[in-house]
Residue frames as qw, qx, qy, qz and C-alpha x, y, z in Angstrom:
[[0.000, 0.886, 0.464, 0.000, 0.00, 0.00, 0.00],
 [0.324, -0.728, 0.151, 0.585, 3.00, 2.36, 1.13],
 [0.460, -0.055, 0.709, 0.532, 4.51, 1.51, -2.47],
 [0.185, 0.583, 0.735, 0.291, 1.35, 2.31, -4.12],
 [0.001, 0.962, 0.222, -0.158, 0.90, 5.88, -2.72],
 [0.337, -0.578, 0.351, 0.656, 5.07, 6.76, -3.29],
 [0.383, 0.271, 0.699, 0.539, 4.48, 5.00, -7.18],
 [0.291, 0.642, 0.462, 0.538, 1.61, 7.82, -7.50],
 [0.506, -0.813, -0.032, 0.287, 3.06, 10.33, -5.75],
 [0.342, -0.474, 0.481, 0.653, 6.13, 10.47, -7.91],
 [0.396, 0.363, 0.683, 0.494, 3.96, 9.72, -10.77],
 [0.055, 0.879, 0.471, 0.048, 2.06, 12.59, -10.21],
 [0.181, -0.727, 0.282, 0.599, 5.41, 15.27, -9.65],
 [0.354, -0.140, 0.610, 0.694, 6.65, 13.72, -13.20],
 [0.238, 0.624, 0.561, 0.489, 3.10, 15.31, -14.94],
 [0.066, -0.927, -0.153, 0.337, 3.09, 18.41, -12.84],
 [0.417, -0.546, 0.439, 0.579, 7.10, 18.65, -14.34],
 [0.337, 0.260, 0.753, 0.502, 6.15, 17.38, -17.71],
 [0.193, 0.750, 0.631, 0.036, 3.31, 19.67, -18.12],
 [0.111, -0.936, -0.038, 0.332, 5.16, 22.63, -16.68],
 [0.292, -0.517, 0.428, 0.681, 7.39, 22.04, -19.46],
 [0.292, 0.466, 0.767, 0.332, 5.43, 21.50, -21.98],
 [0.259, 0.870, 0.417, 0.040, 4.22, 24.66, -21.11],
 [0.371, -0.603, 0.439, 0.553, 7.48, 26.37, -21.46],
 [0.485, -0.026, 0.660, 0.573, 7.22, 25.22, -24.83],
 [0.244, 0.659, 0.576, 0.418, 4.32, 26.78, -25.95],
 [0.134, -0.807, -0.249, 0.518, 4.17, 30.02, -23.69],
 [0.415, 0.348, 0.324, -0.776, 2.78, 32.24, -25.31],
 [0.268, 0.207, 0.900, 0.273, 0.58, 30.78, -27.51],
 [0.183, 0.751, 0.560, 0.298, -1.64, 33.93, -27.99],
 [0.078, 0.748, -0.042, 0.657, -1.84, 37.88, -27.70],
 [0.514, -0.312, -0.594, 0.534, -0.58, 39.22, -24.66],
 [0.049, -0.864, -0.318, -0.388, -1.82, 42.12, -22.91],
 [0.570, -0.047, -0.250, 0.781, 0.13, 44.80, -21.26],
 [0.177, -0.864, -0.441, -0.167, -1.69, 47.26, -19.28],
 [0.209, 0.208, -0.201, 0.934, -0.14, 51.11, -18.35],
 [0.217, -0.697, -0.561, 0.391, -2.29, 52.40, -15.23],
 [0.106, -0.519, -0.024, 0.848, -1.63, 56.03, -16.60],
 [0.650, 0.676, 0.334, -0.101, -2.85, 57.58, -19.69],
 [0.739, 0.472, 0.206, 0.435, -1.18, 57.79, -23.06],
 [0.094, 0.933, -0.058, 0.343, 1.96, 59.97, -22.92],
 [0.528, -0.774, 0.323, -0.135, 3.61, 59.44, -19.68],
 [0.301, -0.502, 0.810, 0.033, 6.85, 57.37, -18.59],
 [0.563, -0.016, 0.820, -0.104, 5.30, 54.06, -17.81],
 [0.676, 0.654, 0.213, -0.264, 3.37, 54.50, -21.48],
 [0.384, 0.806, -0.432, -0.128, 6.58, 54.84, -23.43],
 [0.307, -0.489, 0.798, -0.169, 8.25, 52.24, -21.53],
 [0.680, 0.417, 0.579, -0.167, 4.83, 49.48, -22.44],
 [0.715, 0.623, -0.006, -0.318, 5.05, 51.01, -26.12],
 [0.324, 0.664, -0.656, -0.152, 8.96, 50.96, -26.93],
 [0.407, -0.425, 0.732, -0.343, 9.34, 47.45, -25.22],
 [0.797, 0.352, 0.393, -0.294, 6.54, 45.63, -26.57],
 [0.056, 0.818, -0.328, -0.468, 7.79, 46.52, -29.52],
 [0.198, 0.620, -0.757, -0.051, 10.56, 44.16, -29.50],
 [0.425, -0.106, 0.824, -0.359, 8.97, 41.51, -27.11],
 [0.753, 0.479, 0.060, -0.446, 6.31, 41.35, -30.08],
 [0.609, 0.593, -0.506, -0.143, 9.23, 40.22, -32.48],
 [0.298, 0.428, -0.841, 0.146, 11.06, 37.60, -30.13],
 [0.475, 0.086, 0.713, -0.509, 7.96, 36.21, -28.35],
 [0.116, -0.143, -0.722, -0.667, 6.24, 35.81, -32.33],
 [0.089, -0.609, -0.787, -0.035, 3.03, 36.96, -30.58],
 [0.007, 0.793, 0.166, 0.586, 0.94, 40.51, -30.75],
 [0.358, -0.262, -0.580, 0.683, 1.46, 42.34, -27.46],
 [0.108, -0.727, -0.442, -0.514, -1.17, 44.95, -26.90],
 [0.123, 0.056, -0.348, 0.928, -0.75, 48.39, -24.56],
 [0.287, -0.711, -0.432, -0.476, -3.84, 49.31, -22.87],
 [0.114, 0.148, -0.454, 0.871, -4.19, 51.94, -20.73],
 [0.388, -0.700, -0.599, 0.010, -6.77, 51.56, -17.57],
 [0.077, 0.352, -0.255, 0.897, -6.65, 55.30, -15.88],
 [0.648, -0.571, -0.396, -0.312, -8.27, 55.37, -12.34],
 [0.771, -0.630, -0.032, 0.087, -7.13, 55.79, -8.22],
 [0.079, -0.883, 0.439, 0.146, -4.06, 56.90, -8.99],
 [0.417, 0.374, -0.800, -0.217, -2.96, 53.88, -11.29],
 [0.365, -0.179, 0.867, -0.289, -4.64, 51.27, -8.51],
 [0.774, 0.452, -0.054, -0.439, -7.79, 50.61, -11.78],
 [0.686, 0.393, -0.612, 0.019, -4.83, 48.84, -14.18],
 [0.144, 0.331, -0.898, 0.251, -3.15, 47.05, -11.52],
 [0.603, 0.165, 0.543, -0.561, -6.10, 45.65, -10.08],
 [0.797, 0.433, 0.093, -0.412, -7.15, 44.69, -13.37],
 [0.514, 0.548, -0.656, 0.078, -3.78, 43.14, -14.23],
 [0.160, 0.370, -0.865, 0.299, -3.64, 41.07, -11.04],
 [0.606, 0.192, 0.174, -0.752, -7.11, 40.13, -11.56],
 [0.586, 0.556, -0.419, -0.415, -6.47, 38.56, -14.38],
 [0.991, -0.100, 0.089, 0.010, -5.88, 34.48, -14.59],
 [0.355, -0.736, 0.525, 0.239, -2.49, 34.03, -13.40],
 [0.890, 0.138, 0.393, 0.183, -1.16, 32.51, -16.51],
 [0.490, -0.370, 0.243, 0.751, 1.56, 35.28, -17.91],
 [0.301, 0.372, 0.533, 0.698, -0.79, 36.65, -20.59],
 [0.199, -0.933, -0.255, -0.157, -1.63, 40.16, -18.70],
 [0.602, -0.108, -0.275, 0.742, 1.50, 41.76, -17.79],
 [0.073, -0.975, -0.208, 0.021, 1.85, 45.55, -16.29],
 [0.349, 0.268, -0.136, 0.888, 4.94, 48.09, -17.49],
 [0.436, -0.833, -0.319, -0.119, 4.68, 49.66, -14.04],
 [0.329, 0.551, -0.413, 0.646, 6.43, 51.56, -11.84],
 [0.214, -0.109, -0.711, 0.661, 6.80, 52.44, -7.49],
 [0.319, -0.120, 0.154, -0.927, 4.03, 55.08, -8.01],
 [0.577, -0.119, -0.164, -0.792, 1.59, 53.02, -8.58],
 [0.781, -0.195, -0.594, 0.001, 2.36, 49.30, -7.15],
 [0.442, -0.178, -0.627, 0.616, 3.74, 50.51, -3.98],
 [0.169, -0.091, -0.359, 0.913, 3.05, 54.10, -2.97],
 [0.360, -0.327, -0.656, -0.577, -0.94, 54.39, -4.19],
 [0.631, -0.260, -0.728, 0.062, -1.70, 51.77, -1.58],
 [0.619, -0.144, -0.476, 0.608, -0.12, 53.92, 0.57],
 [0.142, -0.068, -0.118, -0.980, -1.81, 57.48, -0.25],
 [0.487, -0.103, -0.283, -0.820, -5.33, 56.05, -1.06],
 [0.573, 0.019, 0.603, -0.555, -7.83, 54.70, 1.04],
 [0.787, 0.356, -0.055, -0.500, -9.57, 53.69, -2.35],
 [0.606, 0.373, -0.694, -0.111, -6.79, 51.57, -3.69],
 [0.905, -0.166, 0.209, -0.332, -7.29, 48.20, -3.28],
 [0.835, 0.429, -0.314, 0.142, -4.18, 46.88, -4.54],
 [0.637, -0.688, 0.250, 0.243, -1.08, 45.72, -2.02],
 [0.024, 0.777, -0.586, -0.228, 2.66, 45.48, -3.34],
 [0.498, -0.216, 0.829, -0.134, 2.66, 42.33, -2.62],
 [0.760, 0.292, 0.498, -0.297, 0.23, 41.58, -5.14],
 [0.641, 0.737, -0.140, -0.161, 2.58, 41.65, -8.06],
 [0.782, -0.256, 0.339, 0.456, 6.13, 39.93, -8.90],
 [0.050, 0.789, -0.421, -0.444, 8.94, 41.87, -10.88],
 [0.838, 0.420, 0.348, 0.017, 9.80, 40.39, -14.37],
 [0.584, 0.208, 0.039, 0.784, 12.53, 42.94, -15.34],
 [0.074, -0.834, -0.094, 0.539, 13.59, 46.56, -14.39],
 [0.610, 0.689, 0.267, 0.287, 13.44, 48.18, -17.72],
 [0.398, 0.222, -0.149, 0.877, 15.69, 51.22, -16.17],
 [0.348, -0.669, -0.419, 0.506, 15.86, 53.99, -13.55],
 [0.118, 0.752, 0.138, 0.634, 15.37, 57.96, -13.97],
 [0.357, -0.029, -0.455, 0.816, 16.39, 60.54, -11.94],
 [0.103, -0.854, -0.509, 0.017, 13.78, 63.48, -10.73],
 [0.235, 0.247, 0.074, 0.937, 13.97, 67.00, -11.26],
 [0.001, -0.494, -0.296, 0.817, 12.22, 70.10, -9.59],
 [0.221, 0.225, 0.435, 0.844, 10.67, 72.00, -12.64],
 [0.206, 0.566, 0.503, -0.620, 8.15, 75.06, -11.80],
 [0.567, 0.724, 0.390, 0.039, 5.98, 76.95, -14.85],
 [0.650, 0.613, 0.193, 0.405, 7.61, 78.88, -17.61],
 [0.112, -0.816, 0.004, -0.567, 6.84, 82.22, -16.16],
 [0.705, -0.707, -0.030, 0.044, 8.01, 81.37, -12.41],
 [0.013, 0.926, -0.186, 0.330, 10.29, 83.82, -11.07],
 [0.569, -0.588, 0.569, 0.079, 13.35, 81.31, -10.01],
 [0.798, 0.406, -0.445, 0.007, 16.09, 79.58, -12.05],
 [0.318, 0.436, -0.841, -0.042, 17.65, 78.22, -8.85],
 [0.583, -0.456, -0.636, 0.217, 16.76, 75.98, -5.58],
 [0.120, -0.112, -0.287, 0.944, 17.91, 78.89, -3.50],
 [0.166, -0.049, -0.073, -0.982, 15.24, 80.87, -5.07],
 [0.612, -0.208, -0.659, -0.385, 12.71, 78.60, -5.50],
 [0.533, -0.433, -0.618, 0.383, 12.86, 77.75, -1.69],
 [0.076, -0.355, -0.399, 0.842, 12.54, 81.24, -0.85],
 [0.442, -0.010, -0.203, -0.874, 9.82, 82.02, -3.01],
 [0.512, -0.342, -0.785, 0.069, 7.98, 78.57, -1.54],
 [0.408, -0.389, -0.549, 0.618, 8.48, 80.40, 2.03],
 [0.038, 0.076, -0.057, -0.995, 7.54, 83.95, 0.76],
 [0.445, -0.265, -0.467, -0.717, 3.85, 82.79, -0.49],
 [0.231, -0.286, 0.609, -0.703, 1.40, 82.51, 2.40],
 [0.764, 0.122, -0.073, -0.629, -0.87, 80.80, 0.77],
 [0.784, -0.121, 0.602, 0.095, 1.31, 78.08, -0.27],
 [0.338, 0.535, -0.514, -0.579, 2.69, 77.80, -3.98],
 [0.912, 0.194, 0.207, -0.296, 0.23, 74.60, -6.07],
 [0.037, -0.507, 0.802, 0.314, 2.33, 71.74, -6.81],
 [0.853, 0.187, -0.208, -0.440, 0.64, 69.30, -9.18],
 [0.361, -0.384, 0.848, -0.055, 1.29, 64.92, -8.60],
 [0.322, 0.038, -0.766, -0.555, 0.01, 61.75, -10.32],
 [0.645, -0.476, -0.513, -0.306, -1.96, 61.19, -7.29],
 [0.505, -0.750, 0.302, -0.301, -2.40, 61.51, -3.33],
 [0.739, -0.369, 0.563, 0.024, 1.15, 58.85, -1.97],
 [0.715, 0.602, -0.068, 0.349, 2.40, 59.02, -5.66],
 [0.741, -0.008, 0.029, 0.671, 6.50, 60.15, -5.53],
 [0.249, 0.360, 0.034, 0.899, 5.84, 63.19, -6.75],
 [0.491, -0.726, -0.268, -0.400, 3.48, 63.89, -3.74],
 [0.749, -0.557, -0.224, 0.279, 5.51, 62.71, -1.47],
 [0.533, 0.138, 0.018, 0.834, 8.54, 64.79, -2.86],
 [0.031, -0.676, -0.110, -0.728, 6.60, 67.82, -3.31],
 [0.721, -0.674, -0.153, -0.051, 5.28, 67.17, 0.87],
 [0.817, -0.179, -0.044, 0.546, 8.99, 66.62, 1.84],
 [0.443, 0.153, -0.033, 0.883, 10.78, 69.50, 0.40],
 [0.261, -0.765, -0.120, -0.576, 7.49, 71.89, 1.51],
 [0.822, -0.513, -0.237, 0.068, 8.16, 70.14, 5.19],
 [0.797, 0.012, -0.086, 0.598, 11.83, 70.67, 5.06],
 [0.278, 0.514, 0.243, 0.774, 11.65, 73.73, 4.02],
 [0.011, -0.504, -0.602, 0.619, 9.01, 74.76, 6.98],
 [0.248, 0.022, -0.173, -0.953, 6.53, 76.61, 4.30],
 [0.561, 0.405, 0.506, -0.515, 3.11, 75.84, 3.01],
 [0.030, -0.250, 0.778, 0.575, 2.08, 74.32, -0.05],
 [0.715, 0.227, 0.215, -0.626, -1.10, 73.22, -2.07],
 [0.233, -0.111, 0.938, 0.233, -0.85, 69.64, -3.35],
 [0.756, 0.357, 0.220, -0.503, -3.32, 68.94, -6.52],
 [0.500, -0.014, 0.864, 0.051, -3.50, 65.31, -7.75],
 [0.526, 0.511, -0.303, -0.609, -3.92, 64.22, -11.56],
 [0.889, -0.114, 0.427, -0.117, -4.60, 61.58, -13.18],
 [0.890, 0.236, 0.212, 0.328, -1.11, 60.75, -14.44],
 [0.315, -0.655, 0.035, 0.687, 1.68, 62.37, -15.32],
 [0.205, 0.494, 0.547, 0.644, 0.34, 63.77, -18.77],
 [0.396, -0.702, -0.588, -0.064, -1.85, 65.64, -17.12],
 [0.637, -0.661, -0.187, 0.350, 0.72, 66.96, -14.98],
 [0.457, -0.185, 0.224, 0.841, 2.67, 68.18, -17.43],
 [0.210, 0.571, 0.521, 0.598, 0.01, 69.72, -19.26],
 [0.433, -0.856, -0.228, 0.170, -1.15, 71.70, -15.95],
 [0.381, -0.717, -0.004, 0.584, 2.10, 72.77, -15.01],
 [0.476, 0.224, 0.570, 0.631, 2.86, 73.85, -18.78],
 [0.024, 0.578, 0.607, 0.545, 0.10, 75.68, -18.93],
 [0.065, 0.498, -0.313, 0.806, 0.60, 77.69, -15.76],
 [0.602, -0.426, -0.444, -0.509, -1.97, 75.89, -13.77],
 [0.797, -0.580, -0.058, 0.161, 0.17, 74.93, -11.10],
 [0.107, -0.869, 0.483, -0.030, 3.67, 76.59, -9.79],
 [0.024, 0.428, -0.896, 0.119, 5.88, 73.33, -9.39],
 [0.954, -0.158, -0.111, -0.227, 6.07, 69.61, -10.00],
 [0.205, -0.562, 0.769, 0.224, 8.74, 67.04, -9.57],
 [0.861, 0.340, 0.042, -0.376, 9.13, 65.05, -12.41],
 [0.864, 0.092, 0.329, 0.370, 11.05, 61.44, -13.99],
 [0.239, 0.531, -0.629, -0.515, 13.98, 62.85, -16.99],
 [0.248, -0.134, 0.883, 0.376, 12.45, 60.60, -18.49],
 [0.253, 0.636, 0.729, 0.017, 9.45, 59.87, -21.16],
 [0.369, 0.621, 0.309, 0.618, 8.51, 62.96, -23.08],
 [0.415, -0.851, -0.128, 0.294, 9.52, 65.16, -19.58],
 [0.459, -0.312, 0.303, 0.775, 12.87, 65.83, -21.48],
 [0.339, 0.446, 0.558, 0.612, 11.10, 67.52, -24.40],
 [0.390, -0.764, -0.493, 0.144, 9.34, 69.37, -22.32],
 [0.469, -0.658, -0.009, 0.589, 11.92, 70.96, -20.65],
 [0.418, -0.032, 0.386, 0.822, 13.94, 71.34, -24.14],
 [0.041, 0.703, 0.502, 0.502, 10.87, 72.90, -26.27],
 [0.306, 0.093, -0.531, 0.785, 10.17, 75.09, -23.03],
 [0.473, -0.525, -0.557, -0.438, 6.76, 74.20, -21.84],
 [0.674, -0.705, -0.110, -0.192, 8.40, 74.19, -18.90],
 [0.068, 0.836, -0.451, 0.306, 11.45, 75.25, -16.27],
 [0.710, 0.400, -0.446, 0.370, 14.07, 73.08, -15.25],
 [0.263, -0.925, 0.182, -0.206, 15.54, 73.87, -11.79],
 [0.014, -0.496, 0.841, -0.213, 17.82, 71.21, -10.49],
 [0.637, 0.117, -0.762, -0.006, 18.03, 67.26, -9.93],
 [0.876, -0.368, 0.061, -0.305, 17.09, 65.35, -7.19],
 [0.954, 0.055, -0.208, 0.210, 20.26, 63.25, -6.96],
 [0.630, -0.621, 0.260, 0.388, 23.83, 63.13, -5.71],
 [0.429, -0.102, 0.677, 0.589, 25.24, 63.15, -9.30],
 [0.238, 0.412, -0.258, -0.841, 24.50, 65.27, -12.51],
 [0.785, 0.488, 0.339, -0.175, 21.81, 64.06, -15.02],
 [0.537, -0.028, 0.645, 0.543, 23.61, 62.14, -17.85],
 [0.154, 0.825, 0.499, 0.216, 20.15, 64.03, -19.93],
 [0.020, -0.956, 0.029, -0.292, 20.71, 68.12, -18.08],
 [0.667, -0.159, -0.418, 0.596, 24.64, 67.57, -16.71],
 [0.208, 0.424, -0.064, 0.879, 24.56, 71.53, -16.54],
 [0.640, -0.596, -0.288, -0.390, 21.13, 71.50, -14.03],
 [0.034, 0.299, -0.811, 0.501, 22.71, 71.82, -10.04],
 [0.534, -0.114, -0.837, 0.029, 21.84, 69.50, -7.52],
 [0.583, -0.669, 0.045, -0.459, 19.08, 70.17, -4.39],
 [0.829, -0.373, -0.370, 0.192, 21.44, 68.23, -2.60],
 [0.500, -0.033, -0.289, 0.816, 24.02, 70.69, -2.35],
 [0.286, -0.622, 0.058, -0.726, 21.54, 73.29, -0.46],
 [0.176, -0.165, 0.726, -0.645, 21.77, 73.34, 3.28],
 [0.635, 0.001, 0.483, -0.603, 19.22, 70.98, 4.90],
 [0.822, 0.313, -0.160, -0.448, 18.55, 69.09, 1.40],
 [0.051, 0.612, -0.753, -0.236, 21.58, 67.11, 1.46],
 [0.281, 0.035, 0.959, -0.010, 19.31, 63.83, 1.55],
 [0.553, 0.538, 0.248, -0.586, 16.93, 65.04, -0.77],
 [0.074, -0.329, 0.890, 0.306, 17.74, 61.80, -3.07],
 [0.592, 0.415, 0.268, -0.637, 14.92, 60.56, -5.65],
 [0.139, 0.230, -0.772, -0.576, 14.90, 58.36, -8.74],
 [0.686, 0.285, 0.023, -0.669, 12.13, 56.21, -10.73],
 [0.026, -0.347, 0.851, 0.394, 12.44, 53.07, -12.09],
 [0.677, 0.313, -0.057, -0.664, 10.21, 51.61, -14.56],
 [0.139, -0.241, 0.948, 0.155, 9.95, 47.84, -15.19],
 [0.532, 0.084, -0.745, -0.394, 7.96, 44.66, -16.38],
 [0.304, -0.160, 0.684, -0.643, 5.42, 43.12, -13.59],
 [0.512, -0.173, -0.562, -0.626, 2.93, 40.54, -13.89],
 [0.692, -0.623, 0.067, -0.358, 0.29, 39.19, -10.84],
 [0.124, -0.547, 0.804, -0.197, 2.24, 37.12, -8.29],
 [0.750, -0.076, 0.627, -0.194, 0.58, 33.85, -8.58],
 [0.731, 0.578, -0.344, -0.116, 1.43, 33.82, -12.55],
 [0.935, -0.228, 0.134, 0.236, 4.03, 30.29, -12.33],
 [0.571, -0.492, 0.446, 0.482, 7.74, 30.26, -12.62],
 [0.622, -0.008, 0.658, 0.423, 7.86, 28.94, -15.87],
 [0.279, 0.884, 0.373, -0.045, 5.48, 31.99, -17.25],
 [0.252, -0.948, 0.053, 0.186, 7.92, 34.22, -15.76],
 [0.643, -0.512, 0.374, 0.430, 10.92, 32.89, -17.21],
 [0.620, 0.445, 0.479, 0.434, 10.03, 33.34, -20.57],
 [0.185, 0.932, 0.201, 0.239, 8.66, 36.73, -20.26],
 [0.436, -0.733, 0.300, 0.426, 12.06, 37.73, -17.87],
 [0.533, -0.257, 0.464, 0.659, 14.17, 36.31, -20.85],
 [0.373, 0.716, 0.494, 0.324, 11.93, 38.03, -23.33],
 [0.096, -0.983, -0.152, 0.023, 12.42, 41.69, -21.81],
 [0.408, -0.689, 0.409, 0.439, 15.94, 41.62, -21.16],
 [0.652, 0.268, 0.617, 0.350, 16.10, 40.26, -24.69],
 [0.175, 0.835, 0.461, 0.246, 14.25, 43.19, -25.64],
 [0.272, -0.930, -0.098, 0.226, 16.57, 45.61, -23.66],
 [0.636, -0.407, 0.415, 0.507, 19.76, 44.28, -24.82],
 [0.488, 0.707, 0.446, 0.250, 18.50, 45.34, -28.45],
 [0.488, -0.102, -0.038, 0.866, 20.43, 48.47, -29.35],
 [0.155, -0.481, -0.352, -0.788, 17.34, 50.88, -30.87],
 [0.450, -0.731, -0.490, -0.153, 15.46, 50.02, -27.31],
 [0.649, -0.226, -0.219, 0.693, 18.64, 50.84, -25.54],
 [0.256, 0.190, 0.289, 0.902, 19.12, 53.92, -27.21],
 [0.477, -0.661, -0.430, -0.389, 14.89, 55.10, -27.20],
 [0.592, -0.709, -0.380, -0.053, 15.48, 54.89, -23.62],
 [0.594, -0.375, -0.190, 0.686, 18.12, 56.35, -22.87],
 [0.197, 0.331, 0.379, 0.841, 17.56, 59.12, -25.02],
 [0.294, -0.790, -0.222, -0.490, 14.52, 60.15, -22.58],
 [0.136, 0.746, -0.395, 0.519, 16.56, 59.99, -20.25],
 [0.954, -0.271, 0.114, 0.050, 16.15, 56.10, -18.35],
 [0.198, 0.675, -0.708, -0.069, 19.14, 55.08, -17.67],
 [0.898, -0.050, -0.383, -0.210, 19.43, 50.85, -17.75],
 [0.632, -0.567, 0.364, -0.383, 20.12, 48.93, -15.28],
 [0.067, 0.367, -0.896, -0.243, 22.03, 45.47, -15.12],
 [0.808, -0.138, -0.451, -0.352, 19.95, 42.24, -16.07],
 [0.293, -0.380, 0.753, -0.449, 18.71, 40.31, -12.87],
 [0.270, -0.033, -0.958, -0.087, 17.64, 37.23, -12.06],
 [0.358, -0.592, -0.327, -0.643, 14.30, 36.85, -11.05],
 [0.686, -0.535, -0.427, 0.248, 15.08, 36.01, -7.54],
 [0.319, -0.341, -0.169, 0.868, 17.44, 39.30, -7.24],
 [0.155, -0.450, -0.514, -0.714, 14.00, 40.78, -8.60],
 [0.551, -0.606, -0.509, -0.264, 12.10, 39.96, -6.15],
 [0.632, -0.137, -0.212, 0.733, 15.14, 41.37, -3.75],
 [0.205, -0.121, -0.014, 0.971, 14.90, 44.48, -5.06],
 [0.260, -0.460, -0.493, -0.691, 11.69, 44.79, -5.22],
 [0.635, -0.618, -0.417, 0.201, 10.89, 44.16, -1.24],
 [0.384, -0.273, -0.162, 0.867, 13.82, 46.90, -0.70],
 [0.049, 0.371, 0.410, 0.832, 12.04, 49.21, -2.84],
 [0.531, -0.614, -0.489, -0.319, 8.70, 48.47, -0.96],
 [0.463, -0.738, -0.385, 0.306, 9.88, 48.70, 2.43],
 [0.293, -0.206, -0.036, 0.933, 12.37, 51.91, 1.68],
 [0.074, 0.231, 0.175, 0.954, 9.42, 53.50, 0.19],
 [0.558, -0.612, -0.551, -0.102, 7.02, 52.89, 3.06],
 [0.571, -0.328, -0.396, 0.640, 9.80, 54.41, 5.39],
 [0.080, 0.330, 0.340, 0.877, 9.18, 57.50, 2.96],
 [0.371, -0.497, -0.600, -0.505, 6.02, 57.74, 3.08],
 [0.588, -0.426, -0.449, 0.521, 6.43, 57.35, 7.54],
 [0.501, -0.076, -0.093, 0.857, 8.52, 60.34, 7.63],
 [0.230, -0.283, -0.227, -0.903, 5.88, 62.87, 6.31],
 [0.322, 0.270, 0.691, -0.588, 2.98, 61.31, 8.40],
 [0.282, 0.245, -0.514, -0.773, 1.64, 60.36, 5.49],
 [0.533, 0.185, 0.591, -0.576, -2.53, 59.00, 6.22],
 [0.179, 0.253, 0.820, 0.482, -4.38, 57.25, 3.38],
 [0.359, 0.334, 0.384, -0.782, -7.50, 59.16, 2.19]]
């Protein structure tokens, strides 16, 4: 009898193993779908378009960009980790919306947790930039015209516990002024606002069609969020090197995510698809050109590494302001 349960017991690992390669062979076997939580225009949208792209040509199946706009990106993810866990729904996402949402919005129903990393497509830095017409070209000024308006000078985000909320909250905090925080959906939106004069200051990605921005001059430039010149504006100074800011350190990285219960063997295709797709020299190029800068190729276990640091360093964020869902 013992015999008899080990015999189908081992018979039964060799068809889970057999199947799960079998399906290795066929994965994908039809269109895949690749949802951007923002709306047409933004980072994460350029990332989903140029990508696909390529994944289209070395996966020989359609890949298809749809953008769900809603809760500050928590609509698409939700609807991407909804989705039967079988690797044909994927999301070109980013921190704003799988980690820090959750963390702003009462509404979102999505958790970090509920996704797994597939590839980091590449990291951006963040920049200051206020409207055209606003009376500062540096940080200096800009921080004393913040502190000079009683009201508060309107700084525009992709949502309430998005990055650029939390930045904009941080450097008003630091600063000891006042500030008016209005939430968009996405960071189109945002740029069109602060373009158009609607709002005094955002912080935004160098990357996606923010560098065009700047160049055309829809909008002003001030300085970098980092420790180290943009490779994109080397000439732009750094808010670290004002008194008080010196940890006022910020980047973006945009990547490839699909739900967490999607199997191993899904994931390994679509991991060796993307990085396939990165290592390509035109995608390379595209992206660096807005100003991503790539990252090395991991493995999906030092994915899922750097994705838990990500999550808990941008919960500690998020702490520090006293930042409440609403």
């Amino acid at each position: 009898m013992k015999l008899s349960i080990i015999l189908k017991t081992l018979f039964a690992s060799l068809s889970l193993i057999a199947a799960h390669a079998v399906f290795a062979q066929t994965f994908p076997s039809k269109p895949i779908n690749m949802i951007v939580a923002f709306p047409a225009g933004g980072a994460s949208d350029f990332v989903a378009r140029v990508v696909s792209k390529e994944m289209q040509s070395n996966l020989g199946q359609p890949i298809i960009v749809e953008n769900v706009v809603g809760v500050a990106g928590s609509l698409g993810v939700l609807k991407a980790t909804n989705a039967t866990p079988d690797g044909y729904t994927l999301i070109a996402g980013s921190p704003l919306e799988l980690i820090l949402t959750p963390l702003g919005m009462s509404a979102a129903k999505n958790k970090p947790e509920d996704v797994r990393m597939i590839a980091v497509a590449g990291r951006s830095d963040m920049m200051l930039a206020v409207r055209k017409d606003f009376p500062a070209t540096t940080t200096e000024q800009f921080l004393a015209a913040l502190k000079a308006d009683p009201k508060g000078l309107s700084y525009g985000s992709t949502g309430i516990g998005s990055l650029y909320h939390l930045m904009g909250a941080k450097m008003i905090q630091t600063a000891g002024a006042k500030g008016l925080h209005v939430p968009f959906n996405g960071l189109a939106p945002v740029l069109q606002a602060l373009g158009g004069g609607q709002i005094d200051f955002a912080f935004l990605p160098i990357a996606g069609p923010v560098p065009g921005y700047v160049e055309a001059g829809n909008v002003k430039a001030v300085s970098v969020a980092s420790t180290t010149a943009s490779p994109r504006f080397p000439k732009l100074p750094l808010i670290t090197a004002v008194r008080g800011f010196e940890d006022f350190t910020f980047s973006i990285w945009a990547g490839i995510q699909t739900g967490a219960k999607v199997p191993d063997s899904a994931a390994a295709v679509l991991h060796k698809s993307v990085y396939e797709a990165l290592a390509n020299p035109d995608v390379k190029k595209q992206l660096e050109a807005s100003g991503s800068y790539l990252l090395a190729p991991m493995s999906l276990a030092q994915l899922n590494a750097f994705y838990a640091k990500e999550t808990a360093m941008y919960r500690a964020i998020a702490k520090s302001i006293h930042l409440e869902a609403q």
